[in-house]
ZAMI-458960 format. One line per 8 residues: their letters; for each residue y, x, z of N, C-alpha, C. Coordinates in Angstrom, 3 decimals. Each point is the difference from the previous one (the first is absolute). Example, Ala and Ser with C-alpha at 12.3 -4.5 7.8 and 13.67 -1.06 7.14 Angstrom:
<rs>
as> -5.690,13.190,7.800,1.190,-0.890,0.000,1.200,0.900,0.000 ~ 1.050,-0.350,-0.720,1.190,0.820,0.060,1.090,-0.770,0.730
</rs>
This chain:
<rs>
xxxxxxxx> -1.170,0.845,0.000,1.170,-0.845,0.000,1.227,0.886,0.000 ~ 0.613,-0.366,-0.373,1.671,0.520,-0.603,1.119,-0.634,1.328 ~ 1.002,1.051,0.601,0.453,-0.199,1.392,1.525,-0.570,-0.988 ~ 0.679,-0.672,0.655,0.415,-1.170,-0.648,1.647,1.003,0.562 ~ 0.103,0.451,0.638,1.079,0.910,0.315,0.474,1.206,-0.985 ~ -1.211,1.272,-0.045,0.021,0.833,-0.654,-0.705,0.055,-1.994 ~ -1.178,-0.648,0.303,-0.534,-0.201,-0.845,-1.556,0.462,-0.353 ~ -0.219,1.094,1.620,-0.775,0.808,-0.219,-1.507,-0.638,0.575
xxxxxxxx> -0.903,0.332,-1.175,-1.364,-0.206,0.306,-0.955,0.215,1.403 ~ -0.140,-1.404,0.474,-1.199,0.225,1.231,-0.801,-0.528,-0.090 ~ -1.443,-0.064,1.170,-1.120,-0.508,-0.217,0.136,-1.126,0.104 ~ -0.611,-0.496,-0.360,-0.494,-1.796,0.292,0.280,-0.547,1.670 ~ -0.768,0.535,0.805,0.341,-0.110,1.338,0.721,0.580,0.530 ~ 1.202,0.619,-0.139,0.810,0.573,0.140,1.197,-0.953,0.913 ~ 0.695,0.150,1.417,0.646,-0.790,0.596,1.725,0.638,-0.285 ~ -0.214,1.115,0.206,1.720,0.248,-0.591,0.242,0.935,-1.054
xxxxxxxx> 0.710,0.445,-0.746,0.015,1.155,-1.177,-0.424,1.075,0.707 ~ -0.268,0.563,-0.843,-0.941,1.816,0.071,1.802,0.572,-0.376 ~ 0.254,-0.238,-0.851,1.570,0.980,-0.314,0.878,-0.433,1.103 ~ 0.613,-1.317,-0.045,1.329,-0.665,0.446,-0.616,-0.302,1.559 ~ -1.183,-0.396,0.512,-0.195,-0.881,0.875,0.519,-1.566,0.693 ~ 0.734,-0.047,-1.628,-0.025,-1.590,0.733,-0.927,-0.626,-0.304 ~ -0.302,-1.490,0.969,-0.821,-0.760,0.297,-0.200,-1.099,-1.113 ~ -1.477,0.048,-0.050,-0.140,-1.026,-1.626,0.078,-1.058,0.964
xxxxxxxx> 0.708,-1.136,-0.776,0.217,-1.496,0.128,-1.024,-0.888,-0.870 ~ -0.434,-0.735,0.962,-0.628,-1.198,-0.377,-1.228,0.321,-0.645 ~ -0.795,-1.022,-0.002,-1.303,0.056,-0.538,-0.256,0.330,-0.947 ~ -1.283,0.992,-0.359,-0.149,0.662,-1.515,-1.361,-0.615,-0.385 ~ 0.369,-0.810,-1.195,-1.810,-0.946,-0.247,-0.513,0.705,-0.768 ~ -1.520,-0.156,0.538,-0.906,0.910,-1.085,0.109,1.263,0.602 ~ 0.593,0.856,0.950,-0.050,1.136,0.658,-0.740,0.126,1.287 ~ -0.358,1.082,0.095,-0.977,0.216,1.052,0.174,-0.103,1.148
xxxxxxxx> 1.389,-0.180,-0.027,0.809,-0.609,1.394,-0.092,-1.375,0.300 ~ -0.266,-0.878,-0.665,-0.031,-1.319,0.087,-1.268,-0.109,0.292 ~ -1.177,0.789,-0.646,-1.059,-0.262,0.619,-0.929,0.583,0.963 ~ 1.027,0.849,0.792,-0.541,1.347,1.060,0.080,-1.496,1.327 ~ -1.092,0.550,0.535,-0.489,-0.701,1.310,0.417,0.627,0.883 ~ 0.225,-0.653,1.156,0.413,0.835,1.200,-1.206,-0.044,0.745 ~ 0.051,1.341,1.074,-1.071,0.169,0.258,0.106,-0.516,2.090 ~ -1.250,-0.032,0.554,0.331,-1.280,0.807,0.189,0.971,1.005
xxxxxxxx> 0.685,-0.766,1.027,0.137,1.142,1.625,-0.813,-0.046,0.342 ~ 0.048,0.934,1.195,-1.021,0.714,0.765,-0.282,-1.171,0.713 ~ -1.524,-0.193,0.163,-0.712,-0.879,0.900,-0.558,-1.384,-0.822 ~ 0.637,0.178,-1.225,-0.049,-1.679,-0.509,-0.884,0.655,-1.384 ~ -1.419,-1.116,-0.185,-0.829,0.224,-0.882,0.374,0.570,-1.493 ~ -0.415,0.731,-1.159,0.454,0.483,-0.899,-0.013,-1.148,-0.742 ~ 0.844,-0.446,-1.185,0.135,-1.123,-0.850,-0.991,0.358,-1.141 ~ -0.672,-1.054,-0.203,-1.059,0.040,-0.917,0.557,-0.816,-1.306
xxxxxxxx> -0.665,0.534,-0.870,0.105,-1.163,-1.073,0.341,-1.341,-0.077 ~ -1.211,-0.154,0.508,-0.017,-1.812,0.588,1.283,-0.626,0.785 ~ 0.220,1.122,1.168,1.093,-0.876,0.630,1.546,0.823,-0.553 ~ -0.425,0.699,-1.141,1.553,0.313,-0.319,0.738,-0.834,-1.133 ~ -1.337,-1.347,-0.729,0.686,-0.293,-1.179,0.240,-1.688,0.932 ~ -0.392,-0.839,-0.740,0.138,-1.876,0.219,-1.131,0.598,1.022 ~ 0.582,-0.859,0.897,-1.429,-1.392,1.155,-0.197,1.496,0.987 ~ 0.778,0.717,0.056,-0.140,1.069,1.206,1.255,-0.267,0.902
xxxxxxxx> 0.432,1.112,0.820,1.617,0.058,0.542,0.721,0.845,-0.802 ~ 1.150,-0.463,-0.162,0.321,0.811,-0.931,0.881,1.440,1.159 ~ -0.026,0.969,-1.201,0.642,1.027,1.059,1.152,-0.087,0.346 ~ 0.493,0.877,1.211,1.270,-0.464,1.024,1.125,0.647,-1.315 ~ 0.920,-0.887,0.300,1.391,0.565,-1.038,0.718,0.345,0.905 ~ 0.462,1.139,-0.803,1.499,0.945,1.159,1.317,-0.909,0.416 ~ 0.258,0.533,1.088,1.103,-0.773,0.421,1.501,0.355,-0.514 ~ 0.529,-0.587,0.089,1.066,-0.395,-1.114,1.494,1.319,1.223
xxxxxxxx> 0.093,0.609,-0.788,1.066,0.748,0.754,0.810,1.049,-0.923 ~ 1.059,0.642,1.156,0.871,0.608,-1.269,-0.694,0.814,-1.441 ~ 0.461,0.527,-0.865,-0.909,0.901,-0.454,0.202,1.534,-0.137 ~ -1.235,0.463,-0.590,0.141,1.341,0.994,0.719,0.974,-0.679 ~ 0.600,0.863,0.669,0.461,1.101,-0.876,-0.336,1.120,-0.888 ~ 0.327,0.130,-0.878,-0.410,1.088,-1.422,-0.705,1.221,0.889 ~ -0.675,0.159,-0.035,-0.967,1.751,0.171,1.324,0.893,-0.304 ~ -0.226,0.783,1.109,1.161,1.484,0.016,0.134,0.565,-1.481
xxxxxxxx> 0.670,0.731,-0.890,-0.045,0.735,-0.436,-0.114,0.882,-0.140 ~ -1.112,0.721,-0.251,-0.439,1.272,0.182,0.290,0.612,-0.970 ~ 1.228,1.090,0.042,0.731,0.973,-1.147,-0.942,1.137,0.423 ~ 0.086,0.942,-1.447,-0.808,1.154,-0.189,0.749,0.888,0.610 ~ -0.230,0.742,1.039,0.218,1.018,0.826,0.449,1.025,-0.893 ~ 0.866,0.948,-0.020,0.091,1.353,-0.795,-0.408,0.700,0.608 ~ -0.512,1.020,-0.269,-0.997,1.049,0.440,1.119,1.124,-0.137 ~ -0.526,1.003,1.107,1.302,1.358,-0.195,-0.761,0.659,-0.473
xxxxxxxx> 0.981,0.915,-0.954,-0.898,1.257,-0.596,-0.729,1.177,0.622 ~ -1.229,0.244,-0.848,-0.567,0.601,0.872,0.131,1.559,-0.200 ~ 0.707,1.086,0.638,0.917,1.338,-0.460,-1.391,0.655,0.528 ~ 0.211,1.281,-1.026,-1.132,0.988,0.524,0.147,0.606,1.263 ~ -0.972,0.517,0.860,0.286,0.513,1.248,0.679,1.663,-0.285 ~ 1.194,-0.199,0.615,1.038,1.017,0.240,-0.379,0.964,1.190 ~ -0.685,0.931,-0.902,0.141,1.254,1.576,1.444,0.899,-0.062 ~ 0.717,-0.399,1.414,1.044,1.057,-0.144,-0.008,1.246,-0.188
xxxxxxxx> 0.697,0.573,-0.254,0.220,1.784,-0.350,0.086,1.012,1.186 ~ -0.976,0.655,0.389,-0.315,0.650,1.319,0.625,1.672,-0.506 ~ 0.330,0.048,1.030,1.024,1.175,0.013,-1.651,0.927,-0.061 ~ 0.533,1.315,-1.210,-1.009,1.573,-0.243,-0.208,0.819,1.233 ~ -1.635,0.491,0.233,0.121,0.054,1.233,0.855,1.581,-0.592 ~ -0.421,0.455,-1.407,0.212,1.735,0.038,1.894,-0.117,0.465 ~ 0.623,-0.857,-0.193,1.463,-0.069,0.258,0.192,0.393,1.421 ~ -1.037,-0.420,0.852,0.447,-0.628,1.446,-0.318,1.390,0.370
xxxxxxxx> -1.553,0.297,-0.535,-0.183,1.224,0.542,1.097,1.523,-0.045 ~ 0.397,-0.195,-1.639,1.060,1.131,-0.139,1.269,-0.053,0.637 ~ 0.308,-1.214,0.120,1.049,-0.142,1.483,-0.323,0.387,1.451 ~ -1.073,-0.291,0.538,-0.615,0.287,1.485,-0.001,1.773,-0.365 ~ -0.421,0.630,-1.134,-0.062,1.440,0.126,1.186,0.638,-0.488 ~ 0.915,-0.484,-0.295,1.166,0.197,-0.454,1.051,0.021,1.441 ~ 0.049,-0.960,0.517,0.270,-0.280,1.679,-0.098,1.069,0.634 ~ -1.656,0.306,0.234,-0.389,0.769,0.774,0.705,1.908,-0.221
xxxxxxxx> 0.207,0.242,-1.474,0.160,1.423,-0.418,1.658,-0.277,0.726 ~ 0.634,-1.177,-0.144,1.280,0.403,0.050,-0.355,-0.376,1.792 ~ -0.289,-0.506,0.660,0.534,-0.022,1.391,-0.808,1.486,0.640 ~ -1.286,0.748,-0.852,-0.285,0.745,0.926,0.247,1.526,-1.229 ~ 1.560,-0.181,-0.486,0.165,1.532,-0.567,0.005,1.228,0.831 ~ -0.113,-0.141,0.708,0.211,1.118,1.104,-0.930,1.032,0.097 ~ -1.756,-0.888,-0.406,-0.630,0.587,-0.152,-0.510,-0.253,-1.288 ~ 0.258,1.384,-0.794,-0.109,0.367,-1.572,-1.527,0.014,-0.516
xxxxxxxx> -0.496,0.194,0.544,-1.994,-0.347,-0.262,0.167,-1.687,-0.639 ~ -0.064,-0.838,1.333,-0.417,-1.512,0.001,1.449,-0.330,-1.161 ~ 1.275,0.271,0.366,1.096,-0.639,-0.622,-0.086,0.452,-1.928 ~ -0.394,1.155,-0.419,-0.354,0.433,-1.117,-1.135,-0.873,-0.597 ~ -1.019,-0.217,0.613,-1.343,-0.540,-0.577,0.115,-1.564,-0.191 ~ 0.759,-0.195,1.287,0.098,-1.683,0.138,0.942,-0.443,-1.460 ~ 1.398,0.630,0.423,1.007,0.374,-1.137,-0.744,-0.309,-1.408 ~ -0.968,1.201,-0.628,-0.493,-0.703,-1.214,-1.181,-0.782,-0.388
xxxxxxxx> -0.859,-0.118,0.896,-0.650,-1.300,0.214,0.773,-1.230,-0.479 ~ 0.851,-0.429,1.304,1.111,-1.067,-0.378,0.544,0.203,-1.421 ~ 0.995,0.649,-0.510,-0.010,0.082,-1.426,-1.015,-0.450,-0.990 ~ -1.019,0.705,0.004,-1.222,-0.354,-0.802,-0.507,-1.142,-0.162 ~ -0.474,-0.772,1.323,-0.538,-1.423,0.580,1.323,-0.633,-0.370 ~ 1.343,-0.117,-0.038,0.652,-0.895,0.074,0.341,0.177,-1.993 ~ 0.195,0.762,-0.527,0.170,0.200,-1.284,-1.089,-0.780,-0.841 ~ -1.510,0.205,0.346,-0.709,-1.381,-0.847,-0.052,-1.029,0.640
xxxxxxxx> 1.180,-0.252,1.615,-0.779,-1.455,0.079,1.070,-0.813,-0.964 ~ 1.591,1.199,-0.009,0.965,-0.887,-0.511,-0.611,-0.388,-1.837 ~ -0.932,0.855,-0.577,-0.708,-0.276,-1.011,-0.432,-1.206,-0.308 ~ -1.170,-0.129,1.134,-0.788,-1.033,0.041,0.520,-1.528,-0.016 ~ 1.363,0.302,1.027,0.699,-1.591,-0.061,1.031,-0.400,-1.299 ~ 0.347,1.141,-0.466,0.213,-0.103,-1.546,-0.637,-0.484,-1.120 ~ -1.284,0.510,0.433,-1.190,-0.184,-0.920,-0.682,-1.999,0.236 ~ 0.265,-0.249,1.070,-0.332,-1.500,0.697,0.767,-0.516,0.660
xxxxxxxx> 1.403,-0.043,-0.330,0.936,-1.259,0.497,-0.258,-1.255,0.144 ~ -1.171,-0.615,0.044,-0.277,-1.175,0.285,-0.759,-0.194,1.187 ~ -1.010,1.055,-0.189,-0.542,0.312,1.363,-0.128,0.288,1.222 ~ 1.310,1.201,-0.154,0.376,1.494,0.774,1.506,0.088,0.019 ~ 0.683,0.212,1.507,1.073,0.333,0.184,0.116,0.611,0.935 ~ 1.027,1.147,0.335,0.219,0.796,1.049,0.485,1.336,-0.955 ~ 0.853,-0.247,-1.130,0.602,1.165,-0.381,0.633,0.458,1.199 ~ 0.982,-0.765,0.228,1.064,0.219,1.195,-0.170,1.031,0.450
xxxxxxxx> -1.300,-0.133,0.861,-0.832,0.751,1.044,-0.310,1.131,-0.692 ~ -0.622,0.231,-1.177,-0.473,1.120,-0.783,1.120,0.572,-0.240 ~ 1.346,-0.503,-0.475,1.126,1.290,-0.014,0.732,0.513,1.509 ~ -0.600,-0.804,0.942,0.546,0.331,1.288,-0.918,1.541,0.447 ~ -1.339,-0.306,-0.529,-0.921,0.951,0.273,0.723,1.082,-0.953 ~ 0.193,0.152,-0.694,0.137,1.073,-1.156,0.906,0.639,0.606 ~ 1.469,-0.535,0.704,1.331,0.573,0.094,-0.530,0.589,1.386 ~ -0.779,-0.600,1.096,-0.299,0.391,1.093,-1.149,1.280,-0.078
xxxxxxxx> -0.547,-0.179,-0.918,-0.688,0.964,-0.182,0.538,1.308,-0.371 ~ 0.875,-0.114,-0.828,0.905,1.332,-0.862,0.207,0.305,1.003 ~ 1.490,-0.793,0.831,0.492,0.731,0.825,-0.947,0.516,1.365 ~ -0.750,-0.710,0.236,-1.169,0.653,0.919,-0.821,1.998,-0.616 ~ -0.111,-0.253,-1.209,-0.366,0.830,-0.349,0.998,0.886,-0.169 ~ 1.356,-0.126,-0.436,0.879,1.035,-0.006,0.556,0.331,1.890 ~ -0.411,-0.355,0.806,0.250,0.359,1.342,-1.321,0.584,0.748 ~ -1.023,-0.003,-0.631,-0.878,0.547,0.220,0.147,1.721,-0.634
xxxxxxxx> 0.230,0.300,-1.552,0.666,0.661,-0.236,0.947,0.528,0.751 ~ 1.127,-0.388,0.646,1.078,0.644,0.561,-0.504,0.529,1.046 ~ -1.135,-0.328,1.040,0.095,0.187,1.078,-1.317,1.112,-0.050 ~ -0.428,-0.129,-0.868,-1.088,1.119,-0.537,0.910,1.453,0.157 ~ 0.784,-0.142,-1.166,0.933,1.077,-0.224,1.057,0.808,1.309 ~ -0.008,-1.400,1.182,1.105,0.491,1.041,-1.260,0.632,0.871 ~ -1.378,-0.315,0.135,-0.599,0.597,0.939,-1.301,1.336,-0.503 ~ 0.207,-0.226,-1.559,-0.064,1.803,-0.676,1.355,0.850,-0.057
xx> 0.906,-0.383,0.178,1.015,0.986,0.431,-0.069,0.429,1.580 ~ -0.058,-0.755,0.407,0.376,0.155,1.708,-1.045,1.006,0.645
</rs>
């Protein structure tokens, strides 16, 4: 049957539109609604043939009251997109490291052994990590840190140097 509002096709037994949900009016002959039986309450015998047509009881008719309201409309939900999983960009450990040994040459120049070795360690370690995060900017960050190592390192290593030189003179 054809919904007399929209226009749009429903079943035969159909009580309000499938599109619009308004409520079909009035009796539809020859539809399966006119000839759907109701089925009996709880406790009271099932209606048979016999007593559902002539010379039985006939079945109880609904009581006469407001009528009911259209079924909710159920709109199609939008769905959020679904984004690939984002791993953030974890700082290089070789950066961190050539900074921690870069640190170390410059706070302990004093002594030219550890401050020399540490000195180009740090350089070295911090020179491919600043590579590496060049090489994977999407991945990898902590240049920062890798040129902090480099400058701390030089100058670690050039005070390791100096103090080499003040305690072979002395």
């Amino acid at each position: 049957m054809f919904c007399e509002q929209c226009g749009a096709l429903n079943s035969d037994d159909a009580l309000f539109c499938n599109k619009c949900g308004s409520p079909f009016s009035g009796e539809v002959t020859g539809s399966v609604r006119a000839e759907k039986k109701e089925a009996p309450s709880f406790g009271q015998p099932p209606i048979s043939s016999a007593t559902a047509g002539s010379g039985g009881t006939p079945p109880p008719t609904p009581t006469a009251g407001p009528p009911l309201p259209p079924p909710p409309q159920f709109q199609q939900f939008m769905r959020h997109p679904v984004y690939p999983a984002y791993a953030a960009p974890r700082a290089d450990g070789l950066c961190v490291a050539g900074m921690v040994l870069g640190i170390v040459s410059l706070a302990l120049f004093f002594i030219p052994l550890i401050a020399i070795s540490c000195g180009v360690l740090g350089i070295i370690i911090s020179f491919i990590g600043i590579k590496d995060v060049q090489r994977e900017p999407q991945t990898k960050t902590g240049q920062g840190m890798g040129v902090a190592g480099l400058v701390t390192g030089i100058l670690g290593y050039i005070g390791g140097v100096v103090m080499a030189m003040v305690y072979l003179t002395s």
